[in-house]
C-alpha positions in Angstrom: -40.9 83.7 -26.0 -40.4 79.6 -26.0 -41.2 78.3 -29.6 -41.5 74.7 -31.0 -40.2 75.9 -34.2 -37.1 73.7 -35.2 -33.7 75.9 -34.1 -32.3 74.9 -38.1 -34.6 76.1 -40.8 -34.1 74.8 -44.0 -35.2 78.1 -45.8 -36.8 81.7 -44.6 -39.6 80.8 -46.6 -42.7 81.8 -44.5 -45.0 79.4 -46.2 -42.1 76.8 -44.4 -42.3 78.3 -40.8 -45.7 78.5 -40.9 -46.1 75.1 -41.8 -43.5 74.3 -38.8 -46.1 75.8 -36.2 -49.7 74.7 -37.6 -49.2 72.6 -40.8 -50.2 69.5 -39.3 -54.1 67.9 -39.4 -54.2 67.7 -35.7 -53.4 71.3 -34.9 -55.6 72.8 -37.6 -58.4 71.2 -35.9 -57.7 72.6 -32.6 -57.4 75.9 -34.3 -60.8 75.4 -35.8 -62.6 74.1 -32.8 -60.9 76.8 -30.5 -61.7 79.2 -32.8 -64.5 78.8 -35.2 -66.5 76.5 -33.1 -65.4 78.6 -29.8 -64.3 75.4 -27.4 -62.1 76.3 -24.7 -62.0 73.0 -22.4 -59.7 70.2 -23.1 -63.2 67.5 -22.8 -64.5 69.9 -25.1 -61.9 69.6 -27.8 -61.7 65.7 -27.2 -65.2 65.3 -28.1 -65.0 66.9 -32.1 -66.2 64.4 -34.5 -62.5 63.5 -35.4 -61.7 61.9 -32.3 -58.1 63.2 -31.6 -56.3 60.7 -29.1 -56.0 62.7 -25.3 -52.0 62.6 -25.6 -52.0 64.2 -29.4 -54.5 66.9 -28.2 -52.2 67.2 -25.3 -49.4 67.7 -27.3 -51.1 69.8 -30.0 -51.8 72.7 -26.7 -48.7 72.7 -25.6 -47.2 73.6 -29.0 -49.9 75.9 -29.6 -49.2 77.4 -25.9 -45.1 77.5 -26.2 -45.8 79.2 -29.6 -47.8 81.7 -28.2 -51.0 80.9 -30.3 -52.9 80.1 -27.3 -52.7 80.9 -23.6 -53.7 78.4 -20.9 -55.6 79.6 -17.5 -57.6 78.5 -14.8 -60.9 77.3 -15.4 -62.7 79.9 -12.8 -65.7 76.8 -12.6 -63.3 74.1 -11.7 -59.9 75.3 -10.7 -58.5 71.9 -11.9 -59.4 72.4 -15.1 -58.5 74.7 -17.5 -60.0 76.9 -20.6 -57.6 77.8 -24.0 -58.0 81.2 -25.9 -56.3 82.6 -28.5 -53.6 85.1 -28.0 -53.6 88.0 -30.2 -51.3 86.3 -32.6 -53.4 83.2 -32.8 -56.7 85.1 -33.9 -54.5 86.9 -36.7 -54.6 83.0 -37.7 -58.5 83.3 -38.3 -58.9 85.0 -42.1 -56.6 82.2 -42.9 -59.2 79.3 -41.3 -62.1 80.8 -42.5 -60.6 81.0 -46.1 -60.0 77.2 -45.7 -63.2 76.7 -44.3 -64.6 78.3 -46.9 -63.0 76.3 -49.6 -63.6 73.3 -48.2 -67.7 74.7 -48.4 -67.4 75.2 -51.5 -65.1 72.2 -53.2 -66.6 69.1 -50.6 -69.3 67.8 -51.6 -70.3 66.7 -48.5 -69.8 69.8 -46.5 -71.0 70.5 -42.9 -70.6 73.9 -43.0 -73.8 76.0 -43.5 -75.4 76.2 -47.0 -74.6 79.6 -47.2 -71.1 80.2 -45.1 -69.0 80.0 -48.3 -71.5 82.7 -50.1 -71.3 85.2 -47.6 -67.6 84.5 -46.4 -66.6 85.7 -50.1 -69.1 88.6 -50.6 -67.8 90.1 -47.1 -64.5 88.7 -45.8 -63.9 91.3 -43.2 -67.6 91.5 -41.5 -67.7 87.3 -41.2 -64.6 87.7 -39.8 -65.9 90.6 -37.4 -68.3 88.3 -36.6 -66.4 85.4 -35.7 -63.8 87.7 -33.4 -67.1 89.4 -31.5 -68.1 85.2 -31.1 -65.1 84.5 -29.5 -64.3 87.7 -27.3 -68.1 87.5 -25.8 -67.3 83.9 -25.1 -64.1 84.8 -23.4 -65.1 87.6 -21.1 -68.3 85.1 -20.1 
């Protein structure tokens, strides 16, 4: 497998190589639209509220791709297009955006999220993210 990882690490701390493959703003928000907000198309992505230049989102998917957090394929509507879904170790990435999604509920006071995300997040980790994996598959296989 390709990675974007840097060949020299500085340590084989995993909080470090983590950080190396999605500790950048940019990248967590693809992760969060891709995943919690279930986009797939590139235009799709573009249009989030954060307004992420077309070259940086670019960039972002191809990392993403290379580390084998997405995959890339045909968009079956419009064969020049294309649709992004997470690989199997990209969704393994979810607990860990929901957990920050859930913070951020719960610490912002001007929070987008549902009133009561945070509330049931933390009473039932597992099931909300059942729920958000059963989102995304039923998405993918439409």
């Amino acid at each position: 497998m390709v990675t974007t990882t840097p060949p020299c690490r500085q340590s084989g701390c995993p909080i470090s190589f983590s950080l190396d493959i999605f500790g950048d703003r940019w990248t967590l928000l693809v992760l969060r639209d891709l995943f919690i907000n279930g986009k797939r198309r590139f235009q799709e992505l573009r249009a989030s509220d954060e307004k992420v230049a077309s070259n940086i989102l670019a960039d972002r998917l191809r990392r993403l791709e290379a580390d084998g957090i997405i995959v890339k394929t045909r968009d079956p509507e419009d064969g020049r297009k294309f649709l992004y879904t997470g690989t199997d170790k990209g969704l393994a990435l979810l607990p860990v955006l929901l957990e920050i999604a859930a913070w951020g509920a719960v610490h912002d006071p001007d929070t987008a999220a549902p009133p009561d995300f945070a509330e049931r997040f933390f009473a039932d980790r597992a099931g909300v993210t059942a729920e958000y994996l059963d989102r995304l598959r039923q998405r993918t296989a439409e």
